[in-house]
C-alpha positions in Angstrom: 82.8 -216.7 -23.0 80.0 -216.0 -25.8 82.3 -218.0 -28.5 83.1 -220.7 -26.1 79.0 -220.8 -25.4 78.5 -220.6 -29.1 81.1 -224.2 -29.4 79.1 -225.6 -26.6 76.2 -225.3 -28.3 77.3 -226.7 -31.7 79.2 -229.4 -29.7 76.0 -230.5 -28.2 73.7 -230.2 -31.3 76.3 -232.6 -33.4 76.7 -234.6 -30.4 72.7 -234.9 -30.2 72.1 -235.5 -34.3 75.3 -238.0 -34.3 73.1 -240.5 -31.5 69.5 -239.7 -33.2 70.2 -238.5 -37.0 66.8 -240.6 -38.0 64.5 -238.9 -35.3 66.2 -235.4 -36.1 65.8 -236.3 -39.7 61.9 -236.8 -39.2 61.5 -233.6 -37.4 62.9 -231.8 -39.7 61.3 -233.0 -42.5 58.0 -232.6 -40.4 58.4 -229.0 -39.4 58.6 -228.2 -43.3 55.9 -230.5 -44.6 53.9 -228.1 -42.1 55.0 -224.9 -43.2 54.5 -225.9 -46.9 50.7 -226.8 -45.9 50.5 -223.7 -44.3 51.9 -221.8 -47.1 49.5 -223.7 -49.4 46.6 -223.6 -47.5 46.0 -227.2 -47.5 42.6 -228.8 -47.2 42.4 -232.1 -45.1 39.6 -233.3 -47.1 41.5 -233.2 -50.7 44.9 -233.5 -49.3 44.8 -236.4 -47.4 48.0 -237.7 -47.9 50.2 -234.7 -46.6 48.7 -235.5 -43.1 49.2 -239.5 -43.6 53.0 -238.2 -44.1 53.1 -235.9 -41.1 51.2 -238.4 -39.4 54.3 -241.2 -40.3 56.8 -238.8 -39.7 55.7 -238.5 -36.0 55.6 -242.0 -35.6 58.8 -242.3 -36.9 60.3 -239.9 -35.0 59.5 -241.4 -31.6 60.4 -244.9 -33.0 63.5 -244.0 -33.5 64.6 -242.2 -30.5 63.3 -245.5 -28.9 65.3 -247.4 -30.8 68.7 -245.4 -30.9 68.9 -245.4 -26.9 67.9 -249.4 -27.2 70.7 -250.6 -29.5 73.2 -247.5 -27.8 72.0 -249.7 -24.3 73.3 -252.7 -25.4 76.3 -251.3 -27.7 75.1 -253.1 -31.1 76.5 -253.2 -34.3 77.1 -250.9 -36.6 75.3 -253.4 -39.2 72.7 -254.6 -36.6 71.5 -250.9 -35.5 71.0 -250.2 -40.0 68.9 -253.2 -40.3 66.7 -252.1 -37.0 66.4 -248.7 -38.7 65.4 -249.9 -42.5 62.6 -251.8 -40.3 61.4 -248.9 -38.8 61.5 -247.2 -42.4 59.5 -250.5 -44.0 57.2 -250.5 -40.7 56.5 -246.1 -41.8 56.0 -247.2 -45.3 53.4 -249.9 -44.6 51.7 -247.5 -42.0 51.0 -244.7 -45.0 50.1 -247.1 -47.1 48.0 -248.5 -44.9 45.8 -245.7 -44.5 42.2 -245.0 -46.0 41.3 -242.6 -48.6 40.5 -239.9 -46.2 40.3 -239.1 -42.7 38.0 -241.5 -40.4 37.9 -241.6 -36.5 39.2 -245.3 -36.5 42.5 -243.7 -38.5 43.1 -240.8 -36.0 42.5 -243.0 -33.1 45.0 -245.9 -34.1 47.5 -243.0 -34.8 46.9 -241.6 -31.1 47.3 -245.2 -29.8 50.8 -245.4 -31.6 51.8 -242.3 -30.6 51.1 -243.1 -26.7 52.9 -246.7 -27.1 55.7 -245.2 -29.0 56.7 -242.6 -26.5 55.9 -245.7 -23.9 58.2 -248.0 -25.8 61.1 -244.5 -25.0 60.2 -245.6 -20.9 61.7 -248.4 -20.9 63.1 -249.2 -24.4 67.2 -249.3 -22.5 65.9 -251.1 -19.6 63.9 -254.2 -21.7 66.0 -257.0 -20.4 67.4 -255.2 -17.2 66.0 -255.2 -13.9 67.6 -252.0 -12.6 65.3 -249.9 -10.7 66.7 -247.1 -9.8 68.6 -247.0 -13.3 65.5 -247.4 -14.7 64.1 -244.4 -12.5 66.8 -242.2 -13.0 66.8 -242.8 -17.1 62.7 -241.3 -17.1 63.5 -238.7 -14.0 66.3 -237.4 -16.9 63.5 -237.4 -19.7 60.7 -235.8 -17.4 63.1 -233.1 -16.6 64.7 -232.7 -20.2 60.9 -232.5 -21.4 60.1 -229.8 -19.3 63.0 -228.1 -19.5 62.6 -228.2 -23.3 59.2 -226.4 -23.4 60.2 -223.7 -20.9 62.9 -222.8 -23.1 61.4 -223.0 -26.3 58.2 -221.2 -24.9 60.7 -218.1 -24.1 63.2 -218.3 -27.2 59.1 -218.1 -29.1 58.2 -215.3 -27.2 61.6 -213.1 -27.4 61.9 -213.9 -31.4 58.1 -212.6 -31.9 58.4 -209.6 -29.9 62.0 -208.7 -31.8 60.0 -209.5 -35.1 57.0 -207.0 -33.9 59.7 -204.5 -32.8 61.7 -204.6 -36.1 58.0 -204.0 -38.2 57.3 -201.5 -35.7 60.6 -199.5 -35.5 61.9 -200.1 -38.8 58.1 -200.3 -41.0 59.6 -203.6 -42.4 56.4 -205.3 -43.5 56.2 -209.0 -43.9 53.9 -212.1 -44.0 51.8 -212.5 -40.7 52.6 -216.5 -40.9 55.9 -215.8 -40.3 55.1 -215.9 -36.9 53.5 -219.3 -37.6 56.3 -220.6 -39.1 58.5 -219.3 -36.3 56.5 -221.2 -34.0 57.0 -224.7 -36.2 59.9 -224.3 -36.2 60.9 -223.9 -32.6 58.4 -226.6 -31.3 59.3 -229.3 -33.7 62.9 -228.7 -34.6 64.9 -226.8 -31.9 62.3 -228.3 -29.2 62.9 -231.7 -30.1 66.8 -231.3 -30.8 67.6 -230.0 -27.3 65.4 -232.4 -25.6 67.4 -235.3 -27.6 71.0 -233.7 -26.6 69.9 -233.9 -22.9 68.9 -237.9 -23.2 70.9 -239.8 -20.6 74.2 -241.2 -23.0 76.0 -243.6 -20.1 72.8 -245.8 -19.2 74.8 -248.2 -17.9 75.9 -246.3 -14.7 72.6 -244.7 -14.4 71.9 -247.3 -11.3 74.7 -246.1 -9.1 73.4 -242.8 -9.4 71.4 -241.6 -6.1 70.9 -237.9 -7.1 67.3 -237.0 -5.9 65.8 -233.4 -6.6 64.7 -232.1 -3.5 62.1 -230.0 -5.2 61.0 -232.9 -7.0 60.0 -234.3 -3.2 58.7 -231.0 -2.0 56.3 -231.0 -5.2 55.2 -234.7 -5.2 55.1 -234.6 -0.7 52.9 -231.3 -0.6 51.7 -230.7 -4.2 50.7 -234.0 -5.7 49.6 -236.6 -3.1 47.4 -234.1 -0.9 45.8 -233.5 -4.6 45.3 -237.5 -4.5 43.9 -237.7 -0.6 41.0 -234.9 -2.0 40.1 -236.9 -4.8 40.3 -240.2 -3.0 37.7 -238.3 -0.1 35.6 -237.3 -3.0 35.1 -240.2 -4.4 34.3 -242.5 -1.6 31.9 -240.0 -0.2 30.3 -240.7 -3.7 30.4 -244.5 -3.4 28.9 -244.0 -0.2 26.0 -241.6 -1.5 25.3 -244.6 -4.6 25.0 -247.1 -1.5 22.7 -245.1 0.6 20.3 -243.7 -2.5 20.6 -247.0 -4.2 20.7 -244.5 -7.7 23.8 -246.0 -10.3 26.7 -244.1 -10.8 27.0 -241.5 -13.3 29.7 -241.7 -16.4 31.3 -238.8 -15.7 32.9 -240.7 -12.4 34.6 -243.0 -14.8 36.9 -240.4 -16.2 37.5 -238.9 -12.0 38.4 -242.5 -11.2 41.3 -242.9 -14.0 42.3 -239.2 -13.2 42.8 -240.3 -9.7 44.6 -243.4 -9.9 46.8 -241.8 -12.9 47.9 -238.9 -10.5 48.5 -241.6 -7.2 50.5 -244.0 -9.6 52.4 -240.6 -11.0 52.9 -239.4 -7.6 54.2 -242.7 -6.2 56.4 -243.1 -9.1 58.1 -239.5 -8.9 59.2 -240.7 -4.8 59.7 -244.6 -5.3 63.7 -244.3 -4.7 63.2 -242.6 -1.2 61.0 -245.9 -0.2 63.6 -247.2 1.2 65.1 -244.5 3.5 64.8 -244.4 7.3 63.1 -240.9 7.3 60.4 -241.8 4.2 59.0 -244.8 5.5 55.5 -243.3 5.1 56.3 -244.3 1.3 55.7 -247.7 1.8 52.6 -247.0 3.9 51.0 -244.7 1.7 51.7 -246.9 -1.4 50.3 -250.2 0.0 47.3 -247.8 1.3 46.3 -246.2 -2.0 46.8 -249.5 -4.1 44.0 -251.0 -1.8 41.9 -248.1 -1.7 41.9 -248.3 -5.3 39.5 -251.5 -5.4 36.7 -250.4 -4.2 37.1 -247.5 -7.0 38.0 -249.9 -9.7 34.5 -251.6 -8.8 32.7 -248.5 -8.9 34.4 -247.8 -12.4 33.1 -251.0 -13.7 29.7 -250.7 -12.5 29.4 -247.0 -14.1 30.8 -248.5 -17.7 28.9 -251.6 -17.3 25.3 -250.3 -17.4 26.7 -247.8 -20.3 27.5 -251.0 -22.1 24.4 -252.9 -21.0 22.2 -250.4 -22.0 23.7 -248.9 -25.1 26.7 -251.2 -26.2 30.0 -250.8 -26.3 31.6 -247.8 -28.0 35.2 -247.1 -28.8 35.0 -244.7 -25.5 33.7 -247.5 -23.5 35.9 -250.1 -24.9 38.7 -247.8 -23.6 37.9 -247.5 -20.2 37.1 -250.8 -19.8 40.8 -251.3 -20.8 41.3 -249.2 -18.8 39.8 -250.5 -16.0 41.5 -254.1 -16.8 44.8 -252.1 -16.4 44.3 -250.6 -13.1 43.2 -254.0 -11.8 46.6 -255.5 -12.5 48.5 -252.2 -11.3 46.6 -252.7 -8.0 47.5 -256.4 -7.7 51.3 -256.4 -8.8 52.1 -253.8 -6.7 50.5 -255.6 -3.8 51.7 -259.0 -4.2 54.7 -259.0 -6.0 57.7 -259.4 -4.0 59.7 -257.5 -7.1 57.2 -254.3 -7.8 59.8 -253.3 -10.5 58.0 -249.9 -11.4 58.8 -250.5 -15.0 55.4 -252.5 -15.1 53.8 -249.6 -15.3 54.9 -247.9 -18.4 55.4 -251.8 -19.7 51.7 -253.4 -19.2 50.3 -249.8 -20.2 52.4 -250.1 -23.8 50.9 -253.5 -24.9 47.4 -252.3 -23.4 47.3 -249.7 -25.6 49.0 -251.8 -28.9 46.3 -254.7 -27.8 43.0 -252.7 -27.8 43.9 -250.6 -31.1 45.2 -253.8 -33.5 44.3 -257.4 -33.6 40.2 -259.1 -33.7 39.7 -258.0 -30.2 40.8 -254.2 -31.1 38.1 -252.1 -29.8 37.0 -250.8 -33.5 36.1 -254.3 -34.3 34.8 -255.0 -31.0 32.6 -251.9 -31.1 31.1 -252.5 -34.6 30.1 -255.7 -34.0 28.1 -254.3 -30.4 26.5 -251.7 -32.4 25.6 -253.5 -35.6 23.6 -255.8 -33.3 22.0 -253.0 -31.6 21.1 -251.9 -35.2 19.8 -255.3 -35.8 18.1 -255.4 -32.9 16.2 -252.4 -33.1 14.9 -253.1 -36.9 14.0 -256.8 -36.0 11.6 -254.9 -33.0 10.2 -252.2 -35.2 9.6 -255.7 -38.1 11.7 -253.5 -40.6 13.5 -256.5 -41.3 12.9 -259.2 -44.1 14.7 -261.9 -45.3 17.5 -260.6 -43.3 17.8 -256.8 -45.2 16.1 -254.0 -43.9 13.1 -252.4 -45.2 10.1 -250.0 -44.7 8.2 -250.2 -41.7 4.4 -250.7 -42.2 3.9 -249.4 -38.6 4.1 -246.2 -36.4 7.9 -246.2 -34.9 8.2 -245.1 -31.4 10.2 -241.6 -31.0 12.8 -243.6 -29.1 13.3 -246.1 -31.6 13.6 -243.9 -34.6 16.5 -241.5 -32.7 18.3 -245.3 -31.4 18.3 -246.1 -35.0 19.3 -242.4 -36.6 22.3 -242.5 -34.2 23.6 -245.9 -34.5 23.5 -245.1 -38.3 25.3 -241.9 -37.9 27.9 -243.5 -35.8 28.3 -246.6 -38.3 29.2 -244.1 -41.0 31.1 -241.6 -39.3 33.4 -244.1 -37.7 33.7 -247.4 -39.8 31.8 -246.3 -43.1 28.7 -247.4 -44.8 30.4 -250.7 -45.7 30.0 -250.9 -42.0 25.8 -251.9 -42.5 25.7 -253.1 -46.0 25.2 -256.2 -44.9 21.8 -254.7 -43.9 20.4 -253.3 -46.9 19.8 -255.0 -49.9 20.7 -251.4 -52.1 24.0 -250.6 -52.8 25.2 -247.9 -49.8 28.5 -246.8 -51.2 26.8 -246.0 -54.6 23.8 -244.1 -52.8 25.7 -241.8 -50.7 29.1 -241.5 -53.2 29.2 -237.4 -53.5 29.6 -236.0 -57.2 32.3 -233.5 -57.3 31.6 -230.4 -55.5 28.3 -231.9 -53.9 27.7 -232.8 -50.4 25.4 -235.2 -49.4 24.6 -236.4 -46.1 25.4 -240.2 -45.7 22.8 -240.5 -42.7 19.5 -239.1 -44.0 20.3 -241.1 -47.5 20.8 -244.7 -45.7 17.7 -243.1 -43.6 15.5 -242.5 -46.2 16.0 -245.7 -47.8 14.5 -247.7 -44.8 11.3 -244.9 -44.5 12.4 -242.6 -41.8 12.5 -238.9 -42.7 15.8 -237.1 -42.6 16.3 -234.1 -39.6 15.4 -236.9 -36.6 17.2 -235.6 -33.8 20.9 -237.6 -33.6 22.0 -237.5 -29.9 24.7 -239.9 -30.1 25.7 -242.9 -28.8 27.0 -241.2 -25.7 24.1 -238.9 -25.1 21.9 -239.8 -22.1 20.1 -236.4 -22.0 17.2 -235.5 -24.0 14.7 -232.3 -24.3 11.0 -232.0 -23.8 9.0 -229.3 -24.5 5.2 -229.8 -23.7 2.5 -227.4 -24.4 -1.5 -227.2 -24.3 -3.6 -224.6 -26.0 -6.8 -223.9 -24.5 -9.5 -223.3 -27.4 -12.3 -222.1 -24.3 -12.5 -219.9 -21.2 -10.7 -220.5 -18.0 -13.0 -221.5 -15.4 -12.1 -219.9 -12.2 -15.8 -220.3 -10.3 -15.4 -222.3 -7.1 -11.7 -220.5 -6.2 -10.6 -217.6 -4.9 -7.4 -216.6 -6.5 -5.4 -217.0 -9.7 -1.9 -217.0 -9.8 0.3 -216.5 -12.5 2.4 -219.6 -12.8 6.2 -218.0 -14.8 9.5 -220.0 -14.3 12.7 -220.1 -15.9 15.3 -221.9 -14.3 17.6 -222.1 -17.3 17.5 -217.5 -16.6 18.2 -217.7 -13.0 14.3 -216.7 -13.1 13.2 -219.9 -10.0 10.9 -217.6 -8.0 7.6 -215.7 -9.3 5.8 -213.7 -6.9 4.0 -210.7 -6.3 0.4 -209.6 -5.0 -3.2 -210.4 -5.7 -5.6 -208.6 -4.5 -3.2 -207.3 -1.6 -2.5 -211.2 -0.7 1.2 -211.4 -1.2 2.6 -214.8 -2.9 5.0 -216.3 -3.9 5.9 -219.7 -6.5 9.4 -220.6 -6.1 10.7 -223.9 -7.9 12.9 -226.4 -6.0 15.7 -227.8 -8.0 16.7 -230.8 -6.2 12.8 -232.2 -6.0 11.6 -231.3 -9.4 8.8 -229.9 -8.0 8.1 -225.9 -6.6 6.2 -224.5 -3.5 3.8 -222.2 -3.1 3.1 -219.5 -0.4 -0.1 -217.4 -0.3 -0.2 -215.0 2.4 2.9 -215.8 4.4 2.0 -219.6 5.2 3.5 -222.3 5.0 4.5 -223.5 1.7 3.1 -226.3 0.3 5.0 -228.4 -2.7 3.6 -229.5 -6.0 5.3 -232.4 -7.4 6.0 -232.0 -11.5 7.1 -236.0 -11.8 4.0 -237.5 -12.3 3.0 -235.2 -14.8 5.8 -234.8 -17.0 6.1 -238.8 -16.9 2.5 -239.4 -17.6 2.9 -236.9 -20.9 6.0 -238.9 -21.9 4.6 -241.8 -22.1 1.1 -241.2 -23.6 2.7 -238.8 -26.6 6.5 -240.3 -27.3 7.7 -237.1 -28.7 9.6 -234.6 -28.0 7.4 -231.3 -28.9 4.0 -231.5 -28.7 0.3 -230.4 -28.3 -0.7 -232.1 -25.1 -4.6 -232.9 -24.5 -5.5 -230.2 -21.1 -6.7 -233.3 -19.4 -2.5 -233.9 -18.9 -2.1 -230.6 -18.1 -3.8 -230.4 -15.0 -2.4 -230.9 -11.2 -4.7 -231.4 -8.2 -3.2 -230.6 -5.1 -3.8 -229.6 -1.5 -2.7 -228.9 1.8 -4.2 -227.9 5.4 -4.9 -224.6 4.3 -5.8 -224.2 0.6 -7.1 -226.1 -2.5 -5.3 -226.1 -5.6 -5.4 -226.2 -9.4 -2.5 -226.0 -11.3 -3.5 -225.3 -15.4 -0.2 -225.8 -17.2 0.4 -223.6 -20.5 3.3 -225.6 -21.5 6.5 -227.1 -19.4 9.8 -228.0 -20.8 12.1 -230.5 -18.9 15.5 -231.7 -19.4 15.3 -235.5 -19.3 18.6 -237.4 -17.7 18.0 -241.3 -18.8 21.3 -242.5 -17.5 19.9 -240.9 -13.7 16.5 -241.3 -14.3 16.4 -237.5 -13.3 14.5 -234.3 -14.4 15.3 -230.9 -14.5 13.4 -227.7 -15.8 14.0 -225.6 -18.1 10.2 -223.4 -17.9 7.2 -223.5 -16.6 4.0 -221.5 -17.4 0.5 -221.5 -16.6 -1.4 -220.3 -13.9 -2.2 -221.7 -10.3 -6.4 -221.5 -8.8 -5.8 -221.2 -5.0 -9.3 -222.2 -2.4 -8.8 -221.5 0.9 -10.5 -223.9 3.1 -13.0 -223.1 5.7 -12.1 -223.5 8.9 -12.9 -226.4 10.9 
């Protein structure tokens, strides 16, 4: 039995190499460009080009596997399938060539979008020109499984080889080279992995659409597992749409990544039952589907509203760009799945493939589409701030707002970091890749360089073009006496949300009080003697500062730093030492981080 399990094995490793010897090839040759890196201690910065290989060796990997089970599909020839594999060698060899000198965002990006459309293109590469659906289901069922069945055995052959390694050091006080471990691991994942996940690849495609094998567990997990997980998001996220329509307040960004999440999982989950549609007893398929394809509209909406005032207010981004793709996609999903008498379910992995090629190549890719938004913006705000002559930019003459300054610091940054100085040149009249070109050994930073030549001092705070949150600390120092003649107490006035610290209290002369802040109303309430508590609004205030001073850490004038408030019972005087305040601009909402000063309470005579 072990020899015959022994033949097996080899049987199906020769059989596996035989169909895919250029994908096997590429892993191979990628686990040990790895290990050599390792072993070298490889920088990314000065050894650019071993990643661009690895990088191309991926690529090339997936391609091929795409492109053995296409021409094995359709039984090509022997001289047919060597020219479709020299083009995928040319089509490698243009893509490392075509790399920059060193490692930029738009690179990495491109190669994650070729990655995604590559393993894509493995979908449905056997089914291009077919319109079996269920052969076409079964083909990616096969592959889903295979994968997973892949890592669970590789993650357990990993596991039992390092703990016979420890136990031979141990036992036997063999000592070797900690990386071996590492290099075990490489080795596994990328070779043995990838070589028994390729010998389980469906090899008679052809019959695949007689077959009406269904895994019950594969039901059980998708009926009870999957879609309740898509009813609670659904719930979530129309109570939300309901809360923007009642408060009238626009929809945060964060929902944007919730609503692709959702729709992802429904269309995963619909896709993992679609062949039991058309049995007696899973009608409810049908339902659900033509359900949760309308309920994705109103979503869809919501999804462009939240990216839409992103873009409106701070232009489009790669991110941005992205979802709105993104967006686009889930818009024809919805409407091909509800109106098309055919609903092949290879649409899916097929519209998603040239999404994905059209928004990372072409004029309307979103690198170009995203420099062009932000270059304005650049324009925009140098042209406001009249550092702009003759069409190059230049010294401002005036004071620049706060705002302005960290706009203009963080487009900068993000022009350099993702599409290079040569980016803005157009700008600046001085030569940008000269001024910020590091000597050997030195590092200089590109930003406070292009900065500098257009006046503005390096070490302005760089949020980001994402960032909508920013930091305010506000503080007033009193040069004379505190006046307390008129009132009858002072309070100490000691918060700090940001420690857990949201109540002060205590006793003065024996009157018990207590200051407790309230979160949700950016304000806090005050209770002297057991009353009622009566709220002090912090809005006003901290809005008032921010707009006279336009900075973020400053001296405020005590005038600022003073609240007048009252209620049926007592007087009040609230003399602010200082107040910080996280500031959310895309919510238009406040939230404290401390508060000190202290509080003069009058009680009022009675009536």
């Amino acid at each position: 039995m072990k020899f015959y399990s022994v033949e097996l094995i080899i049987h199906q490793a020769a059989k596996a190499f035989r169909r895919f010897p250029m994908a096997l090839v590429c892993a191979i040759l990628s686990a040990a460009l790895i290990i050599f890196m390792i072993d070298e201690n490889f920088d990314l910065k000065d050894n650019v080009e071993w990643f661009y290989t690895l990088q191309t060796l991926w690529l090339g990997m997936v391609a091929f596997v795409g492109l053995a089970v296409f021409t094995q599909r359709y039984t090509m020839r022997n001289s047919t399938v060597i020219l479709l594999n020299v083009a995928v060698v040319a089509l490698m060899v243009y893509y490392f060539f075509a790399q920059p000198d060193f490692f930029t965002v738009k690179s990495v990006a491109r190669f994650i979008i070729l990655v995604i459309a590559a393993h894509l293109g493995v979908s449905f590469a056997p089914f291009l020109v077919n319109t079996e659906v269920n052969g076409f289901w079964q083909y990616n069922k096969s592959l889903f499984i295979r994968y997973l069945t892949s890592a669970i055995y590789s993650a357990v052959l990993y596991i039992g080889l390092s703990v016979a390694l420890l136990a031979i050091r141990t036992l036997f006080n063999i000592d070797f080279d900690e990386k071996i471990y590492v290099y075990l691991f490489v080795t596994i994942a990328v070779v043995l992995n990838t070589w028994f996940f390729l010998s389980g690849v469906p090899s008679r495609i052809i019959g695949l659409e007689q077959v009406r094998e269904y895994p019950k567990g594969l039901r059980i997990f998708t009926q009870y597992v999957l879609l309740p997980l898509v009813v609670i998001y659904l719930i979530i996220l129309y109570f939300y749409e309901a809360k923007i329509l009642f408060t009238l307040v626009w929809p945060r960004g964060f929902v944007s990544y919730l609503i692709i999440g959702f729709s992802t999982l429904g269309i995963l989950a619909l896709l993992l039952v679609w062949p039991l549609r058309d049995d007696a007893e899973h009608t409810w398929i049908r339902t659900f589907a033509k359900r949760f394809f309308l309920a994705m509209f109103p979503l869809i909406i919501l999804l462009i509203l939240a990216i839409g005032r992103r873009v409106m207010e701070y232009g489009v981004t790669e991110n941005r760009y992205f979802l709105i793709i993104l967006a686009l996609w889930l818009f024809i999903v919805a409407l091909y799945f509800l109106f098309s008498r055919r609903k092949h379910i290879k649409f899916v992995p097929l519209s998603l493939f040239f999404a994905a090629l059209l928004s990372g190549f072409g004029p309307w890719n979103a690198f170009e589409v995203s420099s062009i938004s932000q270059h304005k913006r650049l324009e925009h705000f140098l042209d406001k701030n009249k550092m702009m002559l003759n069409g190059k930019a230049v010294k401002s003459k005036n004071e620049i707002r706060k705002d302005d300054k960290k706009e203009i610091a963080s487009i900068v940054d993000y022009m350099i970091d993702v599409h290079g100085v040569e980016s803005i040149q157009d700008l600046f009249s001085q030569d940008l890749l000269k001024s910020t070109t590091a000597k050997k050994n030195e590092y200089v930073n590109k930003t406070d360089i292009v900065l500098a030549l257009i006046g503005l001092e390096s070490g302005i705070e760089i949020t980001g073009i994402d960032d909508t949150e920013d930091e305010y600390d506000f503080s007033c120092a009193r040069t004379e006496g505190m006046t307390i003649a008129g009132y009858d107490y002072m309070l100490p006035l000691s918060i700090y949300p940001q420690t857990s610290s949201y109540i002060d209290n205590g006793l003065i002369e024996s009157i018990p009080y207590t200051v407790k802040y309230l979160e949700n109303d950016f304000a806090f309430a005050i209770n002297v003697d057991k009353s009622e508590n009566d709220t002090v609004q912090l809005r006003n205030t901290f809005m008032n500062i921010k707009v006279k001073y336009e900075a973020s850490s400053i001296n405020v004038d005590k005038d600022y730093m003073k609240i007048n408030a009252s209620s049926e019972n007592y007087d009040y005087l609230i003399l602010l030492d200082g107040i910080s305040v996280k500031y959310d601009k895309e919510e238009d909402k406040m939230s404290l981080s401390s508060l000190r000063g202290n509080i003069l309470v009058k009680k009022k005579s009675a009536q």
